[in-house]
C-alpha positions as CSV (number, residue, x, y, z in Angstrom):
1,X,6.9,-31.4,2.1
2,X,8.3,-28.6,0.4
3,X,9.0,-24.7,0.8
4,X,7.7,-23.5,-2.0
5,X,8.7,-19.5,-3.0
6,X,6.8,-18.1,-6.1
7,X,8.0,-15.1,-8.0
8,X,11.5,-16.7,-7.4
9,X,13.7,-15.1,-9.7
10,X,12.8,-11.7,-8.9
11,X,15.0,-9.7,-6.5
12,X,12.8,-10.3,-3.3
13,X,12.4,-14.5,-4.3
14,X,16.1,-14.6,-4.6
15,X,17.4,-12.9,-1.3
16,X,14.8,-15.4,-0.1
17,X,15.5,-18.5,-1.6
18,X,19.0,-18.2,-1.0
19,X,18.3,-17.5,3.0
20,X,16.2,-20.9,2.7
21,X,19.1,-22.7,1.0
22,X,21.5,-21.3,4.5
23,X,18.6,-23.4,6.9
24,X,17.3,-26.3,5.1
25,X,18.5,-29.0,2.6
26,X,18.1,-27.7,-1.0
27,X,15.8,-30.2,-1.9
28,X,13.0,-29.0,0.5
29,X,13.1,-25.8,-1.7
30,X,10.9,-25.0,-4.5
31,X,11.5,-21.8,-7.0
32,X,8.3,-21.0,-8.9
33,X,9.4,-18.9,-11.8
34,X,8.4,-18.0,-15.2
35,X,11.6,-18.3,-16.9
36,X,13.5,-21.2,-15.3
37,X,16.8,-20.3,-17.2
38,X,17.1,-17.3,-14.7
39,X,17.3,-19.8,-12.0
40,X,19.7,-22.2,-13.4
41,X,22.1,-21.9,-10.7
42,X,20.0,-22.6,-8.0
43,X,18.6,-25.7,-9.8
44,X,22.5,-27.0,-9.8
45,X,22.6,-26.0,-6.0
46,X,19.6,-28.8,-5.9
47,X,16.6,-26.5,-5.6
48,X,13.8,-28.0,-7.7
49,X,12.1,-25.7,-10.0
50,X,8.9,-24.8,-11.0
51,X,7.4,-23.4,-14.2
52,X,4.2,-21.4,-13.8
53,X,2.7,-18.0,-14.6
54,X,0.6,-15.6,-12.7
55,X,-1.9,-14.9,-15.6
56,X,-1.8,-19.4,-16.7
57,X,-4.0,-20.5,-14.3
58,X,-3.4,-24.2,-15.4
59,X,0.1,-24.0,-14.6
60,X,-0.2,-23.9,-10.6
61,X,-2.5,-27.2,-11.4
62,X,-0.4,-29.6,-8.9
63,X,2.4,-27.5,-8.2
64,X,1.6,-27.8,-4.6
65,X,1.4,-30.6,-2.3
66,X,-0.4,-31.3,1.0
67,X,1.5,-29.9,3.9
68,X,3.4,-27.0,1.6
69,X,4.4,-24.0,3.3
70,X,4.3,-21.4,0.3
71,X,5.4,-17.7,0.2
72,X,3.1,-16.3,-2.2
73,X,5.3,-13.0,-3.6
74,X,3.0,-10.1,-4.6
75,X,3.1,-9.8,-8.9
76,X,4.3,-6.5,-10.3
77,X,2.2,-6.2,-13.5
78,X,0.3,-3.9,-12.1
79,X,-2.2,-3.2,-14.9
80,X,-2.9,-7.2,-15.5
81,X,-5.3,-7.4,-12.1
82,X,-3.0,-8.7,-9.7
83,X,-5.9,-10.1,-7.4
84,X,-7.2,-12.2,-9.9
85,X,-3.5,-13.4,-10.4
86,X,-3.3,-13.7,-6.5
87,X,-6.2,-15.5,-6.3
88,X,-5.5,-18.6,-8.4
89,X,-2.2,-18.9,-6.5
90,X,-4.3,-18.8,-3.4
91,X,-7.2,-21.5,-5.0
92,X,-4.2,-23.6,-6.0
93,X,-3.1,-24.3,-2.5
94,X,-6.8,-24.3,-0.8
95,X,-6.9,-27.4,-3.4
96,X,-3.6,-28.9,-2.4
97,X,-4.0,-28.5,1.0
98,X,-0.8,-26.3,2.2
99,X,0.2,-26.0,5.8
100,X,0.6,-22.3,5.3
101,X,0.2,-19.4,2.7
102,X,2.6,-16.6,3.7
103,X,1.7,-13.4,1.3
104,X,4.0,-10.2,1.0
105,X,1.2,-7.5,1.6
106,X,1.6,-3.8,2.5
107,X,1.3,-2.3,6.1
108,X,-1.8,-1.8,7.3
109,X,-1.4,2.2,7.2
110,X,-1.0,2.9,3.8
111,X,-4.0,3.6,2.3
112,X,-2.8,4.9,-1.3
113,X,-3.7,3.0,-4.5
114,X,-1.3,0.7,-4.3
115,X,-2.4,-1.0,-1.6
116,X,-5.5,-1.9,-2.7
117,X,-4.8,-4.6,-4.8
118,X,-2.8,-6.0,-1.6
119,X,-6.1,-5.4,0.5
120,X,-8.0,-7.6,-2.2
121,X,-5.4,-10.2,-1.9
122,X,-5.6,-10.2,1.7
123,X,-9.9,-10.9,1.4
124,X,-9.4,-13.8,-0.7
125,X,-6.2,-14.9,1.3
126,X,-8.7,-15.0,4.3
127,X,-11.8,-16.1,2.7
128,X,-10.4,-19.0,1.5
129,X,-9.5,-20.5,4.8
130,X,-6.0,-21.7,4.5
131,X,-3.5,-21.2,7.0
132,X,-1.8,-17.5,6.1
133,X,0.8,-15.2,7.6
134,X,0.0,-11.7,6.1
135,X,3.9,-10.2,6.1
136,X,2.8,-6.7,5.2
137,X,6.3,-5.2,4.0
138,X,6.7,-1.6,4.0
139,X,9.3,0.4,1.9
140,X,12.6,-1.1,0.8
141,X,15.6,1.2,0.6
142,X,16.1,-0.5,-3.2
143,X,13.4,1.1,-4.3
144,X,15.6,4.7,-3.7
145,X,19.5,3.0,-3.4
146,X,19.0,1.2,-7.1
147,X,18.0,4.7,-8.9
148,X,20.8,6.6,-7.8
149,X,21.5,8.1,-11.3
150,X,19.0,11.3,-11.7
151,X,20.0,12.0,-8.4
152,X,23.5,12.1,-9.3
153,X,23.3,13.8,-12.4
154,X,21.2,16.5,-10.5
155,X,22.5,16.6,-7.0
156,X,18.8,16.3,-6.0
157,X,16.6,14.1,-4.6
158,X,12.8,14.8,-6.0
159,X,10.1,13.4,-3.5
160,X,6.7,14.4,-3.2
161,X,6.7,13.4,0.3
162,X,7.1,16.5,2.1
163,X,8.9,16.1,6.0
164,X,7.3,12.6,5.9
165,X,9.1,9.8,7.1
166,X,9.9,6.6,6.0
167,X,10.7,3.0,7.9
168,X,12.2,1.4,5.2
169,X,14.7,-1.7,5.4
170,X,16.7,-3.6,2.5
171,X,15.1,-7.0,0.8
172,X,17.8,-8.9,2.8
173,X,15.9,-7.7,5.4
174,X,12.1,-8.5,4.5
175,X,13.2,-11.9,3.0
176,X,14.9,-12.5,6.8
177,X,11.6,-12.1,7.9
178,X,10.0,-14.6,5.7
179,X,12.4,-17.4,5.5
180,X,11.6,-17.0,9.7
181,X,8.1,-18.4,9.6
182,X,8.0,-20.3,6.8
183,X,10.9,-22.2,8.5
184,X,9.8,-22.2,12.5
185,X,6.6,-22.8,14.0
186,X,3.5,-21.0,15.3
187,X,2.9,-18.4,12.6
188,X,-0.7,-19.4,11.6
189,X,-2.9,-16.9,10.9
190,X,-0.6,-14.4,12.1
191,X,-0.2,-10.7,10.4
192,X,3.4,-8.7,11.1
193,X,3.7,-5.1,10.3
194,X,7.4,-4.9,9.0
195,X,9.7,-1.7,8.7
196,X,12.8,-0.6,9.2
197,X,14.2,0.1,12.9
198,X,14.6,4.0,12.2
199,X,12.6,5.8,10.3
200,X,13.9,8.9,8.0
201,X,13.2,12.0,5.7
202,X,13.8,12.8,2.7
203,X,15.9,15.9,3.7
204,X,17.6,13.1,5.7
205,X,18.5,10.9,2.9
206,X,20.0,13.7,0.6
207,X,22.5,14.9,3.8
208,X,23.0,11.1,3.8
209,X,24.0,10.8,0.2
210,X,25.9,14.6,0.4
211,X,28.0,12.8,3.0
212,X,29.1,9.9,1.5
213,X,30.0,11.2,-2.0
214,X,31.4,14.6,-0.9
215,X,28.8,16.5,-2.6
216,X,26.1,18.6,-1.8
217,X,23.0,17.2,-2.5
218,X,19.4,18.3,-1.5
219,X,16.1,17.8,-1.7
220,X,13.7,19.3,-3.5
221,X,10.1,18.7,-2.4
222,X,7.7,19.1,-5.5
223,X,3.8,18.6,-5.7
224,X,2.1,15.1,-6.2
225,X,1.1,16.8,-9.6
226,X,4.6,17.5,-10.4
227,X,6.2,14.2,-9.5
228,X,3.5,12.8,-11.9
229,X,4.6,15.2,-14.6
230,X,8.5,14.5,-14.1
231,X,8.0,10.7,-13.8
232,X,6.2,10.3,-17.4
233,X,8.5,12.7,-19.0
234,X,11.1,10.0,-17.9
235,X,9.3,7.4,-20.0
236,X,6.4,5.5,-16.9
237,X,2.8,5.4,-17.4
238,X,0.9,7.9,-16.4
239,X,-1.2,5.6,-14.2
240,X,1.9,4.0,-13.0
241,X,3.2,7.3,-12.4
242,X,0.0,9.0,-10.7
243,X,0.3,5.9,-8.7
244,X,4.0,6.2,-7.3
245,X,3.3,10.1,-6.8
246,X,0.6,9.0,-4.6
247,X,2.7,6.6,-2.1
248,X,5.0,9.7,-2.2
249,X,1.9,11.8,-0.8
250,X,0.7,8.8,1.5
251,X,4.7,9.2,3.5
252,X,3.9,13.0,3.7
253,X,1.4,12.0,6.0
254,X,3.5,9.3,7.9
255,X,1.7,6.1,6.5
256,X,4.8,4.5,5.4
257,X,6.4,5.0,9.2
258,X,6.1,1.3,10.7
259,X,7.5,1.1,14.3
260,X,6.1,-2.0,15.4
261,X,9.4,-3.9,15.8
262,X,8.2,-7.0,14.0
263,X,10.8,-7.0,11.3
264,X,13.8,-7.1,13.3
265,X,12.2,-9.5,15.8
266,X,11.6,-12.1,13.1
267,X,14.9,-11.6,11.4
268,X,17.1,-11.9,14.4
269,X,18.6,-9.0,14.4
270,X,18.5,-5.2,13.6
271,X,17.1,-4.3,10.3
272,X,19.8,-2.8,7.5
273,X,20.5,0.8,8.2
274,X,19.8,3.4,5.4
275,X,23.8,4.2,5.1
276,X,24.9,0.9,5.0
277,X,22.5,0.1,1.7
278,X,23.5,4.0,1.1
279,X,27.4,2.8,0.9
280,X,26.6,-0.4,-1.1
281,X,24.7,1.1,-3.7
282,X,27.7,3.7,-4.3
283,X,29.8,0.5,-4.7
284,X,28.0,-0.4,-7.8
């Protein structure tokens, strides 16, 4: 029986797989990963890796085994049909006969574009009739923390989000939550909406980030037309950009607020705050 993470070299798999590693022997481990060299270290820590490819469906062809647990992490190529991708992931281990399927979704009250490939997913998750925890994962502070430099260079934060508010948490945090059920017991069939203990605005973050670097920064709410403009002009998609604008406009009306306590409860303890991940990023 193995744990068996795809997507394991990305930034979620790893804060994962290395939580794994800190509660079971290394060998019960399994990275899925495109490029195994990115992984090398945690092959010489003992975890056993696993070359396969979202869009090559013959390369999950017996990479699981009866009585897997597998954390199926959601694909970012967002143009490539990531339900299809999902999907063979999700046939691959109806075949094998996995104990559990745990898939990073969204929450359940974010209805912008982006969720609908997650909504698809889910179908064929629970269509197919293996076991599955649905972790729907709301915001991660990363996603604002790890592009600090506009906002520096400007001393503004650009949101088209309004006063809407955010329950974000940091991957540490999301990845606590999944290395909790594919490791304990009685998560079958289960769905947990996960967020960050306190929720904040955007108005919030910029005092936040004016405190800790001495300078004043604010926030300057623009359109979901505008954010579109600005975010091509800085070298995105348009429909990657149209669709970023749009989770902007789906916190404006609070569907990115998640106060179900589920995150902190499966993790243990109380989810990251916003100036700690605030004061590490600065660190950087």
């Amino acid at each position: 029986m193995s744990i068996v993470v795809t997507g394991a070299s990305g930034k979620l798999g790893r804060h994962v797989v290395e939580q794994l590693l800190e509660k079971v022997p290394a060998e019960q481990v399994t990275a899925v990963v495109r490029s195994p060299e990115k992984v090398a270290d945690l092959a010489a820590r003992g975890v056993r890796v696993a070359v396969a490819d979202y869009n090559a469906p013959e390369t999950f062809d017996g990479l699981f085994a009866a009585g897997d647990k597998v954390l199926l992490i959601s694909g970012n190529e967002f143009d490539k049909g990531r339900v299809r991708q999902h999907s063979l992931v999700i046939d691959a281990a109806k075949a094998a006969g996995v104990a559990l399927l745990a898939y990073t979704s969204a929450p359940a009250t974010l209805t912008a574009t982006l969720a609908d490939d997650h909504r698809g997913t889910e179908r064929a998750l629970l269509d197919s009739g293996v076991p599955y925890v649905l972790l729907r994962n709301g915001w991660y502070h990363e996603n604002y923390t790890e592009n600090l430099a506009p906002v520096l260079e400007h001393d503004a934060v650009v949101a088209a989000a309004g006063e809407g508010r955010i329950s974000s948490a940091s991957r540490a945090d999301y990845a606590a939550a999944a290395v909790a059920v594919l490791t304990g017991e009685g998560h079958e069939n289960a769905t947990y909406e996960l967020g960050g203990d306190e929720a904040w605005s955007f108005a919030e973050y910029a005092a936040e980030l004016s405190r800790q670097t001495g300078r004043e920064i604010t926030y300057n709410p623009v359109t979901p037309e505008q954010l579109t403009g600005i975010l091509v002009g800085a070298g995105l998609p348009e429909p990657m950009a149209a669709m970023f604008a749009g989770v902007d406009a789906a916190i404006a009306e609070g569907q990115l607020v998640v106060d179900s306590g589920d995150l902190s409860r499966l993790a243990g303890r109380p989810t990251t705050p916003l100036a700690e991940a605030v004061t590490a990023a600065l660190k950087d």
